[in-house]
VOBA-1610 file (N, C-alpha, C; in pm, whole numbers, padded with zeros to 5 digits, always signed):
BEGIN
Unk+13238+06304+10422Unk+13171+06429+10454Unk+13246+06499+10567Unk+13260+06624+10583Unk+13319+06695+10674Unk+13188+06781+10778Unk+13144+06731+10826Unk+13063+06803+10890Unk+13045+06696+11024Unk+13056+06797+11175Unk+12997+06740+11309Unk+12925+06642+11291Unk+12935+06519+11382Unk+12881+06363+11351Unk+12770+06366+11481Unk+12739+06437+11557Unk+12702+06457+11691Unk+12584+06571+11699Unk+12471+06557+11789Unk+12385+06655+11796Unk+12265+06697+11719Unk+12199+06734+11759Unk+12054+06759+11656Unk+12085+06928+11565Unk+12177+07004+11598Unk+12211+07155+11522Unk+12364+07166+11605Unk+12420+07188+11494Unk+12579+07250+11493Unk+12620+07365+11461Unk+12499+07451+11367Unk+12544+07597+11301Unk+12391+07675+11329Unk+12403+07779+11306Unk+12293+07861+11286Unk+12163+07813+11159Unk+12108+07807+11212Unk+11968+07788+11081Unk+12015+07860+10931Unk+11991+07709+10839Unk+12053+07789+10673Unk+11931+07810+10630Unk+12017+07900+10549Unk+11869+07873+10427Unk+11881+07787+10325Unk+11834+07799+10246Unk+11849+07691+10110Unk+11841+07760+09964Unk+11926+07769+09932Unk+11944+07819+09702Unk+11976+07711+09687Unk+12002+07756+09587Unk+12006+07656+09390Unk+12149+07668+09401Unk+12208+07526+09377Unk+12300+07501+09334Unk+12330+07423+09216Unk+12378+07521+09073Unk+12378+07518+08932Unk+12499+07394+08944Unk+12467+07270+08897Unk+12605+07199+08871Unk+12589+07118+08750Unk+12703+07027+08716Unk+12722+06956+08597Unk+12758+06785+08622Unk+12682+06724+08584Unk+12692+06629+08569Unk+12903+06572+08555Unk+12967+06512+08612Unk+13086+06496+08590Unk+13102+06371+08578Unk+13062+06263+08616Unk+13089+06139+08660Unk+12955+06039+08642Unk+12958+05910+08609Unk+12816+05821+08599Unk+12853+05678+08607Unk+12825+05642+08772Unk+12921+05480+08737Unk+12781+05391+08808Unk+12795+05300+08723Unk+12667+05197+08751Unk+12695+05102+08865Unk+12637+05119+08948Unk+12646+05039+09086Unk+12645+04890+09080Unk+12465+04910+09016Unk+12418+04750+08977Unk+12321+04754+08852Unk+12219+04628+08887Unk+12156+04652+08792Unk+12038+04778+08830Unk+11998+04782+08928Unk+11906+04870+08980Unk+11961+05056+09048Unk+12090+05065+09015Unk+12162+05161+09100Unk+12276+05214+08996Unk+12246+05359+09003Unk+12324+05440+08925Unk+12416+05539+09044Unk+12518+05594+09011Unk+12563+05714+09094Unk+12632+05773+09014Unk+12586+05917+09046Unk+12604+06042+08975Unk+12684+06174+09054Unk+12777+06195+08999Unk+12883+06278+09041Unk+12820+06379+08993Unk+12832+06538+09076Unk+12769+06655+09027Unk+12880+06764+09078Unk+12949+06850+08996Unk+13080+06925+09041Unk+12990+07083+08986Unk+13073+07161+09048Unk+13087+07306+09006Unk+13127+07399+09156Unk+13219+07505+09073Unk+13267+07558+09201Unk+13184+07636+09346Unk+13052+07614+09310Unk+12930+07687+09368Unk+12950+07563+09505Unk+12939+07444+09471Unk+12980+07363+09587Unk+13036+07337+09699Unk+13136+07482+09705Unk+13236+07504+09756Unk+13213+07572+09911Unk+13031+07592+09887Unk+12945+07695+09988Unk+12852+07565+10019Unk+12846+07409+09939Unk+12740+07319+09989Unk+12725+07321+10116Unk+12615+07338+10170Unk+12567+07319+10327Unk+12549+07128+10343Unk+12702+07081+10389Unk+12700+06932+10419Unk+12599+06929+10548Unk+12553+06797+10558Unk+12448+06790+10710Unk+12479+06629+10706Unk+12552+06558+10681Unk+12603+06432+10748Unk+12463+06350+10720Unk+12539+06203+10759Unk+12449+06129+10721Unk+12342+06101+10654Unk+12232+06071+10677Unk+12083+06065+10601Unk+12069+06214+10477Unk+12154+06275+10505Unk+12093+06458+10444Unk+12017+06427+10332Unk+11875+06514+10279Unk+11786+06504+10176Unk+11812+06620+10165Unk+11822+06637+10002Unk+11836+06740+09934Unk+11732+06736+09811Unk+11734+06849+09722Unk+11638+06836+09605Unk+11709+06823+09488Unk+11654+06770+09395Unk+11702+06738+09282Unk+11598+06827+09180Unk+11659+06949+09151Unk+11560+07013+09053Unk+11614+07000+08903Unk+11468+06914+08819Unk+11523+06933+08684Unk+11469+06986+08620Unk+11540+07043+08538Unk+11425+07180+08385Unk+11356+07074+08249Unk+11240+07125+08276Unk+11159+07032+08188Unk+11240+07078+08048Unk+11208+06963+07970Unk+11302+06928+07845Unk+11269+07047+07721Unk+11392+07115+07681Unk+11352+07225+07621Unk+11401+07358+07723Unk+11365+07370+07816Unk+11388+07481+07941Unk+11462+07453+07963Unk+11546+07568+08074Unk+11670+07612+08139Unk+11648+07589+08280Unk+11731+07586+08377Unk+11733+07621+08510Unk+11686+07710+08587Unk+11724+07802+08506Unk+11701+07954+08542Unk+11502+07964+08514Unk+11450+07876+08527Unk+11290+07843+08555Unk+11268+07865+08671Unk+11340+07799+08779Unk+11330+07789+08912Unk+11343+07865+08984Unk+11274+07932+09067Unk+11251+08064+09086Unk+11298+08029+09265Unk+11387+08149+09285Unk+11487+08135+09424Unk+11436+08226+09529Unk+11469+08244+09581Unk+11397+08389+09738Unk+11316+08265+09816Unk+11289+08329+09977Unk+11207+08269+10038Unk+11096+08256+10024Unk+11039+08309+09920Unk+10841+08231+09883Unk+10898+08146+09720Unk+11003+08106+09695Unk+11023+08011+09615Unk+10951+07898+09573Unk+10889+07855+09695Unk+10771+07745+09679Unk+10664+07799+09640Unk+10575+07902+09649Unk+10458+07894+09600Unk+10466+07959+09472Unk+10589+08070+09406Unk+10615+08077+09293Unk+10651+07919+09189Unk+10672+07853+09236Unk+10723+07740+09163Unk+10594+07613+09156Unk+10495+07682+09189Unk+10354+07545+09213Unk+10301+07692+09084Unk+10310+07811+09071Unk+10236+07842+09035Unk+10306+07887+08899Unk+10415+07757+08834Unk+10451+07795+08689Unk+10375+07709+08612Unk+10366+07730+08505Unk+10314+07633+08438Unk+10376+07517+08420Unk+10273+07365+08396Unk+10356+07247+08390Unk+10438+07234+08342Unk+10442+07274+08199Unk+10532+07277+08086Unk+10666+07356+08085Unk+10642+07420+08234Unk+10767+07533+08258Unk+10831+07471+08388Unk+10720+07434+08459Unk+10799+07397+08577Unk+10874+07322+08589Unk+10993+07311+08695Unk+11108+07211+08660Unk+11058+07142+08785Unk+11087+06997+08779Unk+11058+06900+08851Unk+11185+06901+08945Unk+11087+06854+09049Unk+11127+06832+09211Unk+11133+06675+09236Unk+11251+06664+09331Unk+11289+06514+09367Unk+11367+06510+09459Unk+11313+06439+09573Unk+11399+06459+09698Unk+11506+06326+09669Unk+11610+06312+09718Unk+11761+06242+09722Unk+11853+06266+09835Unk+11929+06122+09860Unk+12001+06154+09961Unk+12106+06204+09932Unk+12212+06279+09986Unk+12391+06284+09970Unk+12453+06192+09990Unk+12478+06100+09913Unk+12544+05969+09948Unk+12706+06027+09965Unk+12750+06133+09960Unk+12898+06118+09966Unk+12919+06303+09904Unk+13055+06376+09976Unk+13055+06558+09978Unk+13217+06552+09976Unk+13295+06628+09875Unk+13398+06600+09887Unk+13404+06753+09883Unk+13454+06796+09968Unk+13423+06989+09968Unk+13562+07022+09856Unk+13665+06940+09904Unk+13796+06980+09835Unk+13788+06997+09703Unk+13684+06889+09618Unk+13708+06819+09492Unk+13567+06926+09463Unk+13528+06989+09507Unk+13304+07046+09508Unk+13250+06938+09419Unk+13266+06864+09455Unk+13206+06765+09383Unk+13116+06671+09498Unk+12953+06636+09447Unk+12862+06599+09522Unk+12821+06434+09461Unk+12799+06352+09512Unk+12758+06227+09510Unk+12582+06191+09532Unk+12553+06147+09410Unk+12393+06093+09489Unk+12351+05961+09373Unk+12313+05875+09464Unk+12300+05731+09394Unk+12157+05741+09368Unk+12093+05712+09244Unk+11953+05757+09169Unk+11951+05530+09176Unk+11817+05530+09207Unk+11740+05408+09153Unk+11650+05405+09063Unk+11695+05309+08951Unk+11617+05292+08814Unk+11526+05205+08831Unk+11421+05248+08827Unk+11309+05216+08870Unk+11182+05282+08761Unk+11101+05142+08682Unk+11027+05221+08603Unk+11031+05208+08439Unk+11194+05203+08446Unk+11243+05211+08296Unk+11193+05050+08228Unk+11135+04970+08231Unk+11128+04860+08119Unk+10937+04848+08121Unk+10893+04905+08240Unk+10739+04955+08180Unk+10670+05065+08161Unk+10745+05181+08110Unk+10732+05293+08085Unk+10672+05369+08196Unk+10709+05326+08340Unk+10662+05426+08435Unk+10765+05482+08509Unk+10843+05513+08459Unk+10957+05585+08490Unk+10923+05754+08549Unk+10960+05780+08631Unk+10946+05918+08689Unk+11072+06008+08639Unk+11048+06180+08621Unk+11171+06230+08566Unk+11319+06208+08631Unk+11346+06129+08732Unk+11458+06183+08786Unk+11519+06031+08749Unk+11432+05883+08736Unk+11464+05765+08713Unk+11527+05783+08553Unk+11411+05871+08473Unk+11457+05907+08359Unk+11584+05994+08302Unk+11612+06057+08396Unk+11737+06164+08375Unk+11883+06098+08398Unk+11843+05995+08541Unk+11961+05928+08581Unk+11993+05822+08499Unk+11917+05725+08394Unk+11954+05614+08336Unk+12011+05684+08208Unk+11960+05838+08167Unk+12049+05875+08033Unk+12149+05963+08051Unk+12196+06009+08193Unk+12273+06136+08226Unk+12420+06106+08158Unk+12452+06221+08144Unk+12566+06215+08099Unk+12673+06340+08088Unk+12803+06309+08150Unk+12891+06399+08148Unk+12852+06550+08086Unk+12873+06685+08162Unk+12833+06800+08087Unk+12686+06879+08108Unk+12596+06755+08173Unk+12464+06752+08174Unk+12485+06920+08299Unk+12341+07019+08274Unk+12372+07071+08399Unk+12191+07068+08455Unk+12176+07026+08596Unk+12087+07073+08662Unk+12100+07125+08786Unk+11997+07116+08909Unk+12033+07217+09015Unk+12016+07115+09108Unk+12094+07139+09237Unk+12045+07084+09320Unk+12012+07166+09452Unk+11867+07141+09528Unk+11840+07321+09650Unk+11874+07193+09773Unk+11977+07307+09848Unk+12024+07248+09968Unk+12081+07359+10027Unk+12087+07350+10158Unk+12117+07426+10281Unk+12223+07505+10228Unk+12251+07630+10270Unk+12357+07750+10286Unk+12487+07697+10344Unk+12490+07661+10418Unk+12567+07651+10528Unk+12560+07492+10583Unk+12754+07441+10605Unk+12746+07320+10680Unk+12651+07308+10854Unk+12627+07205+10921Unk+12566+07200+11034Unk+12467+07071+11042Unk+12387+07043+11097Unk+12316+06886+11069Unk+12173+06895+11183Unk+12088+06796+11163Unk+12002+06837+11209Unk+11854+06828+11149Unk+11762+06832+11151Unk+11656+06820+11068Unk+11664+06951+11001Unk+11730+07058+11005Unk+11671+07145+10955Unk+11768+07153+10826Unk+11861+07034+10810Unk+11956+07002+10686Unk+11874+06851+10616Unk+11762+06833+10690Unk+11707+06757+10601Unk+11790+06571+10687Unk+11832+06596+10780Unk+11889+06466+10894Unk+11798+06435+10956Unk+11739+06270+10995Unk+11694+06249+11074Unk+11749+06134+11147Unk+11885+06084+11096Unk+11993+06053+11201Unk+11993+06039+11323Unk+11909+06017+11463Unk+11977+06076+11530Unk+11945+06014+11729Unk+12051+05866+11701Unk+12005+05794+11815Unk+12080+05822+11936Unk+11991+05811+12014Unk+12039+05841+12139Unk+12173+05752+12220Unk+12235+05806+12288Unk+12349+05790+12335Unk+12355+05644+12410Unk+12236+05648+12489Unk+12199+05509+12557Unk+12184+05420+12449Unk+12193+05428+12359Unk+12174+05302+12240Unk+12288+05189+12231Unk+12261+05085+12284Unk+12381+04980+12252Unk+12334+04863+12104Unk+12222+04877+12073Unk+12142+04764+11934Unk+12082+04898+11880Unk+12125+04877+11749Unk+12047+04909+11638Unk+12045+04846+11546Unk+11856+04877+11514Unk+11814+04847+11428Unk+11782+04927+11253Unk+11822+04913+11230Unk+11839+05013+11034Unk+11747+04887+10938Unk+11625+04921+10894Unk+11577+04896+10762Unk+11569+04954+10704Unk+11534+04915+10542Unk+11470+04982+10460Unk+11497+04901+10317Unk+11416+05002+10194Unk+11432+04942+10069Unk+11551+04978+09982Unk+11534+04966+09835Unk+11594+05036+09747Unk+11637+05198+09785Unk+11504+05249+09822Unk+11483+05404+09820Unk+11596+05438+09924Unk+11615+05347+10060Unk+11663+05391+10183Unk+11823+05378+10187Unk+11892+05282+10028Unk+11991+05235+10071Unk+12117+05330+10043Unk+12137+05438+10044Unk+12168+05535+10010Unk+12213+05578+10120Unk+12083+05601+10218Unk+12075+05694+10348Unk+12144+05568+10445Unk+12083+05463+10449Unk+12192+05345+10506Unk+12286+05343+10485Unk+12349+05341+10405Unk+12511+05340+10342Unk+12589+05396+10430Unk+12525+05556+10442Unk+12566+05745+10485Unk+12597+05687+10596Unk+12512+05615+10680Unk+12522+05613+10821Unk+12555+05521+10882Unk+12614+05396+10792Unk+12691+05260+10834Unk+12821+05325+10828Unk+12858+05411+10718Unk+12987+05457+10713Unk+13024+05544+10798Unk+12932+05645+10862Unk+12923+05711+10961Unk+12907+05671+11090Unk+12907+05547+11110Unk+12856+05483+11329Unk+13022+05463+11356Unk+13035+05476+11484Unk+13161+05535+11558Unk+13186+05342+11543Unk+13340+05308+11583Unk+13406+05180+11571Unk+13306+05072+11698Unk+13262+05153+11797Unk+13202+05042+11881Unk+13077+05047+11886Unk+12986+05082+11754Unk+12888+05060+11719Unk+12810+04923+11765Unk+12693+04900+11774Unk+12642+04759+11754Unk+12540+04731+11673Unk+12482+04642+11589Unk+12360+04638+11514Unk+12300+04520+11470Unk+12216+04561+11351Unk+12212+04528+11211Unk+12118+04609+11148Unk+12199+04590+10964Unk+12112+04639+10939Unk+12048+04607+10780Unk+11896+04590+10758Unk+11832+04540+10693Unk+11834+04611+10560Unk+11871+04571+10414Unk+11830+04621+10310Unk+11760+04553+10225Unk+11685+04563+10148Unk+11624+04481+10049Unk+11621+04535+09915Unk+11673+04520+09796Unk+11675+04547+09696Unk+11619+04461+09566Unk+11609+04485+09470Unk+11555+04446+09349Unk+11619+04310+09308Unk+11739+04315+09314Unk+11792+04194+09244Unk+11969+04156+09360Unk+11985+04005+09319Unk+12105+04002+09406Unk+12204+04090+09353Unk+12240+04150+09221Unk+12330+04221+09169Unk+12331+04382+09237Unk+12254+04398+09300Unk+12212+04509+09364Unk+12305+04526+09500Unk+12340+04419+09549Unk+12404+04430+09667Unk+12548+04496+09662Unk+12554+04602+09811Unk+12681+04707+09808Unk+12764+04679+09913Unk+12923+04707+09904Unk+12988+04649+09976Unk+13028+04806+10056Unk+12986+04784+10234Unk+12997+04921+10274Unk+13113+04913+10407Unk+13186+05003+10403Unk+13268+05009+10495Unk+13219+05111+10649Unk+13227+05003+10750Unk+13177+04993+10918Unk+13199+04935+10991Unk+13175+04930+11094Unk+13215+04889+11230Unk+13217+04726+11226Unk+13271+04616+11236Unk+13262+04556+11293Unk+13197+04465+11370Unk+13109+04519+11444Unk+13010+04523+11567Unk+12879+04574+11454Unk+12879+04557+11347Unk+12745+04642+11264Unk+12726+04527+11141Unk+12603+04439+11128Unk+12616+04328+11054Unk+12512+04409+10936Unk+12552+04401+10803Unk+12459+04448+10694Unk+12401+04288+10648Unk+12284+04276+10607Unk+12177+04149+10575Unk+12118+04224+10450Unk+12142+04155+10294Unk+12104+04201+10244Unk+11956+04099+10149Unk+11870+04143+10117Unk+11750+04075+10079Unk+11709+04088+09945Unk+11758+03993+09847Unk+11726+04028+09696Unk+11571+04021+09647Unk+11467+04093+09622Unk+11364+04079+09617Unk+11316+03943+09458Unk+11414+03982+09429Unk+11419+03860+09241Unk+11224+03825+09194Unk+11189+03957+09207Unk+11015+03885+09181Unk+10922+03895+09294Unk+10969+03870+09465Unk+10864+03867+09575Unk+10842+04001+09555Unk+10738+03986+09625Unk+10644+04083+09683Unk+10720+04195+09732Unk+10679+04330+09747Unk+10795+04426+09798Unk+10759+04449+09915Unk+10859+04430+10001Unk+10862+04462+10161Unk+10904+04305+10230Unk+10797+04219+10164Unk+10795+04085+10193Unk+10893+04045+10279Unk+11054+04012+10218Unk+11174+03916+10233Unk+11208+04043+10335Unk+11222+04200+10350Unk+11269+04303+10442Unk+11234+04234+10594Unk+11019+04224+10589Unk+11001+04236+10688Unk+11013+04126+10762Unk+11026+03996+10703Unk+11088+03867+10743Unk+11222+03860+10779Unk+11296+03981+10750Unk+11434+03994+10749Unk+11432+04025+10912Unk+11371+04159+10883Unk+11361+04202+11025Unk+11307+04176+11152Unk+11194+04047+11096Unk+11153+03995+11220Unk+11301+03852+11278Unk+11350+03827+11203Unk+11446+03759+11237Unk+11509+03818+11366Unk+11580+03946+11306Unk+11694+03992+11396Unk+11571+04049+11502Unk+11493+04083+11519Unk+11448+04137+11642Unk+11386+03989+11745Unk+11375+03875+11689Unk+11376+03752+11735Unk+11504+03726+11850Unk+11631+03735+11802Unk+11790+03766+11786Unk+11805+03835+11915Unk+11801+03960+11880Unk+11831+04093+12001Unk+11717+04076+12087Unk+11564+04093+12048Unk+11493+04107+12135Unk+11391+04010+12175Unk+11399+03915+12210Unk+11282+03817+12198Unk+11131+03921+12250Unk+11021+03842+12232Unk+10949+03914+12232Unk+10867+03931+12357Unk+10847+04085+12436Unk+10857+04117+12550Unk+10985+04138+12618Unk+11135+04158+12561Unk+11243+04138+12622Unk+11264+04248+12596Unk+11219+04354+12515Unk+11345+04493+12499Unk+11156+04582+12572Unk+11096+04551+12629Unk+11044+04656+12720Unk+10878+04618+12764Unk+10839+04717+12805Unk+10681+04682+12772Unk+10617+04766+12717Unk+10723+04826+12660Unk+10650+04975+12527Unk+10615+05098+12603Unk+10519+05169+12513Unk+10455+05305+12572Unk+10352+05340+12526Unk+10263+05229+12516Unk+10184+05293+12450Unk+10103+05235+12292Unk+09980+05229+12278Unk+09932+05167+12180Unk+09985+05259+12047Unk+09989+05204+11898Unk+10058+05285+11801Unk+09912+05380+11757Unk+09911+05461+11705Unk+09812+05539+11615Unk+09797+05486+11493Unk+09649+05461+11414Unk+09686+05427+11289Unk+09713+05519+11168Unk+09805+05504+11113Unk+09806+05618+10992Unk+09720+05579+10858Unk+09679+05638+10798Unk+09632+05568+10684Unk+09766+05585+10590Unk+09806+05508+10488Unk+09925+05572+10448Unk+09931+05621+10293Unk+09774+05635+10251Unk+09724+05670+10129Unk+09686+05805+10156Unk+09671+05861+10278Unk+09601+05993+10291Unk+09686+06095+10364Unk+09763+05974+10489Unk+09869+06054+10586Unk+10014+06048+10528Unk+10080+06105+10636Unk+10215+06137+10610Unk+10283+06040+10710Unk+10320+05908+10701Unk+10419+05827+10764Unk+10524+05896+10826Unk+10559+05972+10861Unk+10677+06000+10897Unk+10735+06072+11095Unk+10802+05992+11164Unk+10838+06069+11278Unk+10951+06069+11360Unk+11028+06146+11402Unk+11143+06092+11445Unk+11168+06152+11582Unk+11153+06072+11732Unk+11181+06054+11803Unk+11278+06183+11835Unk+11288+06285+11977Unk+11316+06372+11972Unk+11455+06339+12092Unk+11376+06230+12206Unk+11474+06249+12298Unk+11432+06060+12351Unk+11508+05950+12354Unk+11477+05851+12401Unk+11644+05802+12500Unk+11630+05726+12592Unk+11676+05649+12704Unk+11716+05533+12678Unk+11634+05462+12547Unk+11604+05316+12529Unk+11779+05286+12521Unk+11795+05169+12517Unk+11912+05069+12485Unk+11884+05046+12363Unk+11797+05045+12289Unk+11772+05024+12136Unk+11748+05093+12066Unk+11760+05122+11951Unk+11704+05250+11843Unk+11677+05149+11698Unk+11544+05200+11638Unk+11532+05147+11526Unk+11540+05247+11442Unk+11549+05255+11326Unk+11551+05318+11233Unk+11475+05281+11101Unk+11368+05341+11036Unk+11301+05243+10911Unk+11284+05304+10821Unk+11287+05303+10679Unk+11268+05407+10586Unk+11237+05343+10526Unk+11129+05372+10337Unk+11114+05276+10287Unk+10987+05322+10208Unk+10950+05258+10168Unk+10776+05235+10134Unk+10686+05250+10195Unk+10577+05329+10224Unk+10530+05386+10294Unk+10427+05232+10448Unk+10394+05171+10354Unk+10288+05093+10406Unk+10353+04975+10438Unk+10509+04917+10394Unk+10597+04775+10444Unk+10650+04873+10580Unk+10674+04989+10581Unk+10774+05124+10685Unk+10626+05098+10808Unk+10542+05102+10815Unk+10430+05106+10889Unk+10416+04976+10953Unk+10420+04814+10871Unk+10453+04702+10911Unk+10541+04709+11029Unk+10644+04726+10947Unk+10773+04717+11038Unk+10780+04795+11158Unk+10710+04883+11178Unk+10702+05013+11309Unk+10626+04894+11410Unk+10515+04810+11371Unk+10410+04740+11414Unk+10481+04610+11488Unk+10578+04576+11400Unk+10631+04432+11460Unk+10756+04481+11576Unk+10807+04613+11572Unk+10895+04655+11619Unk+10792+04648+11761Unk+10712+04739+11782Unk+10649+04806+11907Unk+10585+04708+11924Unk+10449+04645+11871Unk+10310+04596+11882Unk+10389+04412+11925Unk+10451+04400+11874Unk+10547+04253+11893Unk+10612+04184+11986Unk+10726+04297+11993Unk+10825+04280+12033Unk+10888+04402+12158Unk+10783+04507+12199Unk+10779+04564+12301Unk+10919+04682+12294Unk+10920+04707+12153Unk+10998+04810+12154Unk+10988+04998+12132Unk+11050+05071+12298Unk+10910+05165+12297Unk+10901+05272+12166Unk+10807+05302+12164Unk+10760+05354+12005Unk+10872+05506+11993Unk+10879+05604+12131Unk+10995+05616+12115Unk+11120+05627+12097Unk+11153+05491+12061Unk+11298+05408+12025Unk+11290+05405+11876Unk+11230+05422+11818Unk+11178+05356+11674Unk+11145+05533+11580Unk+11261+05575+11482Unk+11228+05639+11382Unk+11191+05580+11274Unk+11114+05689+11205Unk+11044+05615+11064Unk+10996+05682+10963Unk+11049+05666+10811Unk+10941+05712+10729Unk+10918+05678+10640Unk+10846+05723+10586Unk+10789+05677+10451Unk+10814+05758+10314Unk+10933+05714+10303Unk+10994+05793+10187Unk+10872+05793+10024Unk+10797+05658+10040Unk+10718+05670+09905Unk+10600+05583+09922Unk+10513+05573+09848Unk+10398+05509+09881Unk+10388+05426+09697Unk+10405+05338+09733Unk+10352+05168+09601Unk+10215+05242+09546Unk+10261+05276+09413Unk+10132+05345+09288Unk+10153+05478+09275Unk+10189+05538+09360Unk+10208+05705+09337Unk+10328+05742+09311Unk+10302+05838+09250Unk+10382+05941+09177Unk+10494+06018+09326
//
């Protein structure tokens, strides 16, 4: 990716269009992990935002065109108010990889769904995609980084340990940002995936240990959050990285929105957690409530919630 590695905003506030592209490329990771190459010369204007970046994945219900998706700044409430059968489905995804030279865009889809028919459209699009295919993807105007590119990247300078979890959903955005930590990085960082065939070989620092956790059947979150109580055993015994700040709030995570990211912290540590909404909430718990790490040290979200859509 070519875009500033540093800072919470690098450019002026973008906006966000439709970017019409074509399927070019489809190489199977594992058994659980697809990646999908998406080219067209419109790319050439992609607003990169480094690391973690979430973008949308808009697809035209089957039968329909692109040109469904209705663009301008009240885009959203025109697009709740098409009909089902018209509306093109929404799916947030990370940028796993921006080659501005080549306009060609990278995003690794998890198949998830497909052998008990609960497959969601984008699990469904990615296990049959194929060369030629065209859908859209809505992302920023303009390079720059920042939350307002959809980054929540973003540890503080005093950080000498980090901590990175997450699941299937997160390993994408992990990847972005193992490949992205400067050479004298320090860490680890936690993934847990579906099967051992799932595991990715990522290029980083050195000083940055990846632990990967094949779920083969357990419970989901299970082997992560055992993962992660390890290493914070490791770095922080418990009461050793502080005395916190503070009792946590409870979220419900069936009703609320899991999600927060730390604006300005001091700590020597930074966690990072993404994931499943309610194992992402665990893990915030054993981080702070445990192990005394202050709650402002600790980003988090909850990319999805176990049963929902």
């Amino acid at each position: 990716m070519t875009v500033a590695q540093s800072g919470r905003n690098t450019a002026a506030k973008p906006g966000y269009r439709l970017f019409p592209v074509e399927v070019t490329r489809v190489l199977r990771l594992g058994p659980s992990f697809t990646r999908i190459t998406f080219g067209g010369a419109c790319l050439a204007e992609f607003g990169c935002g480094g690391h973690d970046q979430r973008i949308k994945i808009v697809l035209p219900k089957p039968g329909r065109a692109l040109e469904d998706f209705p663009e301008g700044d009240d885009w959203y409430p025109r697009w709740l108010a098409l009909p089902e059968d018209v509306r093109p489905d929404l799916r947030t995804y990370t940028v796993r990889d921006y080659r501005p030279e080549a306009c060609e865009v990278d995003v690794d889809f998890v198949l998830h769904g497909l052998d008990d028919g609960h497959a969601g459209p984008a699990s469904s699009f990615a296990a049959a995609a194929r060369p030629g295919q065209v859908i859209g993807l809505f992302a920023p105007d303009r390079p720059g980084t920042g939350r307002m590119w959809g980054c929540e990247w973003a540890p503080p300078a005093s950080a000498e340990r980090l901590v990175l979890a997450g699941d299937e959903t997160a390993v994408p955005a992990l990847a972005a940002i193992v490949e992205s930590l400067p050479a004298h990085a320090r860490g680890v960082v936690c993934a847990e995936v579906p099967e051992d065939g799932d595991r990715q070989e990522w290029t980083g620092p050195a000083g940055v240990e990846v632990r990967w956790y094949a779920r083969d059947g357990a419970p989901h979150g299970k082997l992560l959050c055992e993962g992660v109580a390890g290493v914070l055993r490791e770095l922080c015994p418990v009461g050793a990285a502080g005395a916190g700040d503070g009792e946590l709030e409870d979220v419900d995570v069936d009703t609320g929105v899991l999600w927060e990211v730390p604006e300005a912290s001091t700590e020597s540590i930074y966690g990072f957690l993404a994931g499943e909404a309610a194992v992402i909430k665990r893990l915030r718990r054993l981080m702070v409530d445990e192990h005394g790490v202050p709650k402002r040290a600790v980003a988090f979200m909850g990319y999805w919630r176990e049963g929902r859509s």
